[in-house]
C-alpha positions in Angstrom: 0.0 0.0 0.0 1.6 3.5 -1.0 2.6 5.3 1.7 0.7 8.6 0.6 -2.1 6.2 2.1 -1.4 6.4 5.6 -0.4 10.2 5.3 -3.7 10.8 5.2 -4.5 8.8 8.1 -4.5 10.6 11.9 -3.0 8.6 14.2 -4.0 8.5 18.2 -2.5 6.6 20.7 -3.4 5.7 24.5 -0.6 4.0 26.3 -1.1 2.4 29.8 1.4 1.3 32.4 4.7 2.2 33.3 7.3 4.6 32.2 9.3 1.7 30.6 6.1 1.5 28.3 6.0 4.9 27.7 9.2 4.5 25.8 8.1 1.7 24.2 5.0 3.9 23.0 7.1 6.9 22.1 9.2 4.8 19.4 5.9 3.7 17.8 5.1 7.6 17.5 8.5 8.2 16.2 7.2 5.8 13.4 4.3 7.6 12.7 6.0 10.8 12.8 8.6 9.7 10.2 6.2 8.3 7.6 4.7 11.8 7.4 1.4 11.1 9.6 -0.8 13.2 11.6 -1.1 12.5 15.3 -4.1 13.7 17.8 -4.7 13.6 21.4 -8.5 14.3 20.0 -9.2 10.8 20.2 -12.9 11.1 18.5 -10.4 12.3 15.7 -8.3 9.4 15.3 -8.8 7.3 12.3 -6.5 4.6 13.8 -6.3 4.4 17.5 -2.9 2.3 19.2 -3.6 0.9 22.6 -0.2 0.4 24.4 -0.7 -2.1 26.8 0.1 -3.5 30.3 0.0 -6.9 31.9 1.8 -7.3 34.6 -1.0 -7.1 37.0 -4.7 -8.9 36.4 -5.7 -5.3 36.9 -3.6 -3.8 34.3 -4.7 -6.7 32.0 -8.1 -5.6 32.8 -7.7 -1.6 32.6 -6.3 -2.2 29.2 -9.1 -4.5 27.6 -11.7 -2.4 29.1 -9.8 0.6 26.6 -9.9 -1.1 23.9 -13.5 -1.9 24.4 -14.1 1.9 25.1 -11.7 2.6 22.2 -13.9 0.7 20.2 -17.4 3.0 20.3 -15.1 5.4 17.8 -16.2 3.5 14.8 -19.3 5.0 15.1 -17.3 8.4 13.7 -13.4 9.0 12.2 -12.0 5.6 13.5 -11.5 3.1 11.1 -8.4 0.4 13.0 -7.5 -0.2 16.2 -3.9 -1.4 17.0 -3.4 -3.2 20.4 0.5 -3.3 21.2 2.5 -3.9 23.9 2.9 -6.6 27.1 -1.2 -7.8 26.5 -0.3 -9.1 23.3 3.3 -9.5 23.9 2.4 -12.6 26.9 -1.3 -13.2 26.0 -1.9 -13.0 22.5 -2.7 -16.8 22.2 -5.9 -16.2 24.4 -6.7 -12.4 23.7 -6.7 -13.0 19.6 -9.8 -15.3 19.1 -11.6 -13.2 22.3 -10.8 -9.1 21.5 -12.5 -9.1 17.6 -12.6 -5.5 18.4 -8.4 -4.9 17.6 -7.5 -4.9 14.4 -3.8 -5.3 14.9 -1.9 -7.3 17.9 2.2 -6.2 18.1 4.5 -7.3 20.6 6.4 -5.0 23.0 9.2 -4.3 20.3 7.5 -4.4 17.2 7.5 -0.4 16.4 8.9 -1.3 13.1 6.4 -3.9 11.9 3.5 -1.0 12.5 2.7 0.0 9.1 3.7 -3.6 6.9 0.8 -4.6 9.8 -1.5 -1.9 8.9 -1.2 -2.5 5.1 -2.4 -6.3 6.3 -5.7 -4.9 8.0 -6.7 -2.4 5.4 -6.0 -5.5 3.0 -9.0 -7.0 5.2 -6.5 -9.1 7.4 -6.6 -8.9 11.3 -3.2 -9.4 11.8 -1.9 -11.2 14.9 1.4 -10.2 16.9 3.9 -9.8 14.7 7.7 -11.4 15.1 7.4 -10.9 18.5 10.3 -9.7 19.5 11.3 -10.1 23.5 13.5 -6.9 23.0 15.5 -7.8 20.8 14.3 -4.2 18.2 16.5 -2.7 20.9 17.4 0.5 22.1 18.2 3.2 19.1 16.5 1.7 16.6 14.4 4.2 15.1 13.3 7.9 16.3 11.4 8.6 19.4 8.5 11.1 19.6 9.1 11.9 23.1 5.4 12.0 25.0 6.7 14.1 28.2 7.3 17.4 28.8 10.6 19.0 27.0 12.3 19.5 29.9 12.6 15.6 31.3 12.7 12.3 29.2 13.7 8.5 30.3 15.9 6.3 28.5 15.1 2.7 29.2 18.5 1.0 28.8 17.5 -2.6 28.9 14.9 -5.0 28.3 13.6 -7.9 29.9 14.5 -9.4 33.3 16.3 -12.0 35.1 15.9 -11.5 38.7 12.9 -14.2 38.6 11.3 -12.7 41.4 8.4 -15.5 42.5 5.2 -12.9 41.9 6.7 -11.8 39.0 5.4 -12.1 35.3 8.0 -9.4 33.7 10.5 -12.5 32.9 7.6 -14.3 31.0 6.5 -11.0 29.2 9.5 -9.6 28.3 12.1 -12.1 28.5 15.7 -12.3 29.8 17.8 -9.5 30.7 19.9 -7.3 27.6 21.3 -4.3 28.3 20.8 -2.1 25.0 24.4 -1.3 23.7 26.4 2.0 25.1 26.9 3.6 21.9 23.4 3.1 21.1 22.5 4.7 24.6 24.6 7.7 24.3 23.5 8.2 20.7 19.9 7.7 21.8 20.6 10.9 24.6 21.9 12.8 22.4 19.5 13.1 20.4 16.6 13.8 22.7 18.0 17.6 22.7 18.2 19.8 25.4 17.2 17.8 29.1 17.3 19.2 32.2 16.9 15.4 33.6 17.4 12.5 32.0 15.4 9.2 33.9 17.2 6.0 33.6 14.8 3.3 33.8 14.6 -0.6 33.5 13.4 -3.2 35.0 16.5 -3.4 37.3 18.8 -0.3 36.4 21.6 -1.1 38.2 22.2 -4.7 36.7 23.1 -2.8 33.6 25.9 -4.8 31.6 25.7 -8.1 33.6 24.6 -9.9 30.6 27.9 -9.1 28.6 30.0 -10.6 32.0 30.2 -7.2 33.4 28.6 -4.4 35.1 28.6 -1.0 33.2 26.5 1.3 34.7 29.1 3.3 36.3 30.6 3.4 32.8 27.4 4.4 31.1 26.7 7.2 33.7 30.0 8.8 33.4 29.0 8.5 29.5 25.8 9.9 30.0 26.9 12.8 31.7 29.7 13.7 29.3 27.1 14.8 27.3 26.0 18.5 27.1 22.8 18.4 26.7 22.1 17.0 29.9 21.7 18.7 32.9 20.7 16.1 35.2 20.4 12.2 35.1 18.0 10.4 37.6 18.0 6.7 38.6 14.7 4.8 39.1 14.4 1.2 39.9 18.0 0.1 41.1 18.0 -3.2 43.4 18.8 -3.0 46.7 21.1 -6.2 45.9 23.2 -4.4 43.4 24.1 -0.8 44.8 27.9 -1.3 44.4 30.4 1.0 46.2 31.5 2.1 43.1 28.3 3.0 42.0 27.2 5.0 45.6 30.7 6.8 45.1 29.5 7.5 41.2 25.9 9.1 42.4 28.0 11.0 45.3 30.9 12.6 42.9 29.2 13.2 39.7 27.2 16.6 39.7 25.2 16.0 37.3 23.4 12.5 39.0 20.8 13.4 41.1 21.0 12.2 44.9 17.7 10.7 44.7 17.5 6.4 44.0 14.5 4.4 44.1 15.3 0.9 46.0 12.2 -1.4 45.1 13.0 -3.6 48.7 9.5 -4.9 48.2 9.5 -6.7 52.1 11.6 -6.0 55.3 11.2 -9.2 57.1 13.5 -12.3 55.8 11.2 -15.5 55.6 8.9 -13.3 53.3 12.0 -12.0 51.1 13.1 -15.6 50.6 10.0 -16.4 49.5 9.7 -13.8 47.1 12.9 -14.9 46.1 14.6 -11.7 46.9 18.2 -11.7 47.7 18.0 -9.4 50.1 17.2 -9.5 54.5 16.3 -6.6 56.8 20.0 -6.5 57.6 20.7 -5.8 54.4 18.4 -3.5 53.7 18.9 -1.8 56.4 23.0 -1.4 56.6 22.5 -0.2 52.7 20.2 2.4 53.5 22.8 3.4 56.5 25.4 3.2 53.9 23.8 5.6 51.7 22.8 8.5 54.1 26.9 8.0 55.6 27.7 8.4 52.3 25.5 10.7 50.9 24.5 12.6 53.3 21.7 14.6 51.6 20.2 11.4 49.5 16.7 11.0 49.2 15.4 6.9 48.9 12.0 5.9 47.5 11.1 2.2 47.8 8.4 0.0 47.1 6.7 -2.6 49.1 4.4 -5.9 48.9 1.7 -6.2 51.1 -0.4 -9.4 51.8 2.1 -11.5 50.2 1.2 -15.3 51.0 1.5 -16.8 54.4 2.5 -13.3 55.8 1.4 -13.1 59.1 0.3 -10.0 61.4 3.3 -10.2 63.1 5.4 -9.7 59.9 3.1 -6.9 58.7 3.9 -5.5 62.0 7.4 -5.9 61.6 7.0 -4.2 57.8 5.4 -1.2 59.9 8.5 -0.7 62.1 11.2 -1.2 59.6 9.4 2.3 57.9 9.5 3.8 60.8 13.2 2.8 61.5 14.3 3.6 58.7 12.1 6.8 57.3 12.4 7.0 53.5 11.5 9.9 51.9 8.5 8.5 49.7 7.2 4.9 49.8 4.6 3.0 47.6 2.5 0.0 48.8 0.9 -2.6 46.4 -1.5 -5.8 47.6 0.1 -9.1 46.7 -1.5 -10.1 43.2 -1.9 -13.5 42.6 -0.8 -13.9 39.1 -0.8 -17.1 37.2 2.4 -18.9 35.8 4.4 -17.3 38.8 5.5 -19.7 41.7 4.0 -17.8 44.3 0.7 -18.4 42.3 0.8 -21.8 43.9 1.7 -21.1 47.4 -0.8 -22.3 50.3 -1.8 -19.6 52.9 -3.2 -16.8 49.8 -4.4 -14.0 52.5 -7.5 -13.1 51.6 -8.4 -9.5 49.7 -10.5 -8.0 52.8 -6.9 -8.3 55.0 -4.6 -7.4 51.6 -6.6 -3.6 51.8 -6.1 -3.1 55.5 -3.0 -4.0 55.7 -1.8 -2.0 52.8 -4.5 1.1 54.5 -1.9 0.6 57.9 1.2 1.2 55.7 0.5 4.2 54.0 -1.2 5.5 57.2 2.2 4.8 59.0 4.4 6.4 55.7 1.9 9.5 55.8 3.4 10.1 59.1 6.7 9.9 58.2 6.9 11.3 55.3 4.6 14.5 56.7 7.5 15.0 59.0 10.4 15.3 56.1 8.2 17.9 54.3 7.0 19.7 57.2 11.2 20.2 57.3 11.1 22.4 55.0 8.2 24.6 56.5 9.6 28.5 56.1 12.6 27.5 53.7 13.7 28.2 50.5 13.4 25.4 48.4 15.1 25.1 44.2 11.8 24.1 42.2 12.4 22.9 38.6 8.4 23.7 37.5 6.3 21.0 35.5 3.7 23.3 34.0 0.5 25.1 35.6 -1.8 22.6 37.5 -5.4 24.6 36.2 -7.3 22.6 38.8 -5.4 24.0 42.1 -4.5 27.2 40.5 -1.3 26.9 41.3 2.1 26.2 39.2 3.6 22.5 39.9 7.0 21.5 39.8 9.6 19.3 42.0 12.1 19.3 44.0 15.4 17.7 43.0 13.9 14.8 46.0 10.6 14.1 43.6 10.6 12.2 40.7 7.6 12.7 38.4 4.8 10.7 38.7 5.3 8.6 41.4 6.3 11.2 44.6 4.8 14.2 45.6 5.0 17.6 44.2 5.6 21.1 44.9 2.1 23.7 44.1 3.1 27.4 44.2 1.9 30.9 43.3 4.1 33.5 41.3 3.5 36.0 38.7 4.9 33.9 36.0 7.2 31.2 35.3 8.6 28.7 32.7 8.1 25.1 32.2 11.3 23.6 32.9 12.8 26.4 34.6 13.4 26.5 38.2 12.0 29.0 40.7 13.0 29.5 44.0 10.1 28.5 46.4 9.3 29.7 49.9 6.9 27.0 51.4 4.5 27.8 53.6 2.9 24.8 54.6 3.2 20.7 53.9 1.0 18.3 54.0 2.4 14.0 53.7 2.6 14.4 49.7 3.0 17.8 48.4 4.4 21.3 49.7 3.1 24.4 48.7 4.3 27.8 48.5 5.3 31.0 46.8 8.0 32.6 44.9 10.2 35.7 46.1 8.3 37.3 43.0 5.0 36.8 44.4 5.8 37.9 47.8 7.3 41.1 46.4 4.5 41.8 43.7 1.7 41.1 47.0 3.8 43.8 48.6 3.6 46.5 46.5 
């Protein structure tokens, strides 16, 4: 089919799940960018809608089914195909080919380039299942990226796949073993995302980075990374507790340009439940790391992640979950109910705790983080704080931004008045008040312009 085809075709796109799947998303825009073709957030305007998917959780699995079903009521005006891509099809296209008549297209999580050569297929009359599904293997690099955040931060995902083989995990069976995207491809990659005032590093284990060549690298790609001048700042998400090196804490602490922030996914404190998640890790561990860190790096902010209601956890462990917070008093926490998800080998484990017990006890953790974190941000009560800004939040009234402590998305954020400022500039903040997510305040400007 001639490409002058799809030029006339507008493109929209709804992509689920995490940031990892943003990218994957954003490299299937860059396609449609460079054959020449219209893209809308108008959905009601799109003649073929892409649904990126998730499935690491039965909710996510669900979430994204439901939006192709929503997707679907389109065809009653401008849309004409709907493309389903991502993990869904990537893990599940066996059972979701026969059952979702309503896609017209299945790719796999690295199939950007087999978009159009698909397409051609379903305007043939074809519904065209997953093609060459690819475990990664498209890589990082290959092809251009139509970068879906604001201008001022972008990730790189510099790996695919997994080999940690975590026990509730399905990421291994989705997206396959663990390759590290090649350096040069990397750097090239950052290079040309322009001007960034942070650069995210994500994967599903960051700091593992290399490992499958024999050696770790991540230092080495950090010191490459930052080399580069057009970035101003490089962020690590996701980095295992297990594999925080020396030589990597000395790497955050001496390079200026790495932000002394890392997000430890620890996902239990107490040792019979790590081993049965097949963590590596113990509350000793964790616990001398975290020390390690704030010795170290004095002013370091840590994120984490925890699993609540795992099988056979008892109230005594929960408990124990509870006091290891408040021992240890990270900066920003998030708190997940064990999902029982088939194909895993905790899927099988006797003593499932049932769902009533899974929400309280994940209700007691944030209640007992709220605290905690309330008291870091109430820190900062009557201070000055550096805030890089994120646009205007229209529902509060108020600009947003972050602090060099909060990562988008996933921590807390900073809501402030002033006469005007910049996305992706920084303005210096005065906060008045806190609550246990967010600080809010104004600028110097402000304060002066009230004045007069």
């Amino acid at each position: 089919m001639m490409k002058d085809f799809f030029q006339e075709k507008t493109f929209g796109m709804i992509s689920l799940g995490c940031d990892k799947n943003r990218v994957d998303g954003e490299r299937l825009l860059g396609e449609i960018r460079a054959h020449g073709c219209p893209i809308t957030d108008e959905l009601e305007k799109a003649q073929i809608l892409i649904v990126n998917t998730c499935a690491f959780l039965n909710a996510a699995r669900k979430e994204a089914i439901e939006t192709v079903l929503e997707g679907n009521a389109y065809r009653s005006g401008a849309l004409e195909k709907i493309v389903v891509s991502g993990c869904l099809p990537q893990k599940f296209i066996q059972e979701l080919f026969p059952a979702l008549t309503e896609a017209d297209v299945f790719l796999g999580v690295s199939d950007a380039s087999e978009l159009f050569p698909a397409l051609e297929r379903a305007y043939a009359g074809e519904r065209v299942d997953a093609v060459g599904l690819g475990f990664g293997k498209e890589g990082a690099g290959k092809g251009a990226r139509l970068v879906s955040t604001p201008a001022h931060y972008k990730y790189l995902k510099i790996s695919e796949g997994c080999s940690n083989h975590c026990t509730y995990c399905l990421i291994p069976k989705i997206r396959g073993k663990y390759l590290s995207y090649p350096m040069e491809e990397l750097i090239e990659e950052a290079r040309a995302l322009g001007e960034t005032e942070e650069l995210i590093l994500v994967a599903q284990d960051v700091t593992r980075y290399g490992e499958d060549g024999g050696q770790n690298r991540l230092p080495e790609l950090l010191s490459a990374l930052s080399a580069l001048g057009n970035i101003k700042h490089i962020r690590l998400l996701y980095c295992y507790p297990e594999k925080i090196t020396d030589e990597l804490i000395d790497c955050i602490r001496d390079n200026e340009k790495i932000l002394k922030y890392l997000d430890l996914p620890m996902q239990h404190s107490e040792d019979r439940i790590l081993k049965l998640m097949g963590r590596q890790g113990s509350r000793e561990s964790y616990r001398a790391l975290v020390s390690k860190l704030r010795e170290k790096i004095p002013n370091i902010a840590l994120r984490t992640t925890f699993i609540s209601g795992f099988p056979t956890e008892t109230q005594e462990e929960h408990e124990g979950l509870i006091s290891f917070l408040k021992e240890e008093k990270f900066q920003s926490c998030g708190f997940f109910a064990y999902s029982r998800e088939p194909e895993t080998p905790a899927y099988s484990l006797k003593g499932q705790i049932p769902a009533k017990i899974k929400r309280r006890r994940v209700k007691e953790l944030y209640a007992a983080q709220a605290e905690i974190s309330a008291e870091f941000l109430r820190s900062f009560q009557g201070k000055t704080v550096k805030v890089l800004c994120d646009g205007f939040d229209f529902e509060k009234g108020l600009f947003a931004g972050r602090c060099s402590f909060e990562a988008p998305e996933i921590d807390g954020a900073v809501y402030f008045s002033a006469p005007s400022v910049r996305e992706g500039s920084y303005a210096n903040v005065r906060v008045d008040r806190a609550d246990c997510y967010d600080l809010y305040g104004h600028t110097e400007e402000e304060e002066n312009e009230s004045a007069q």
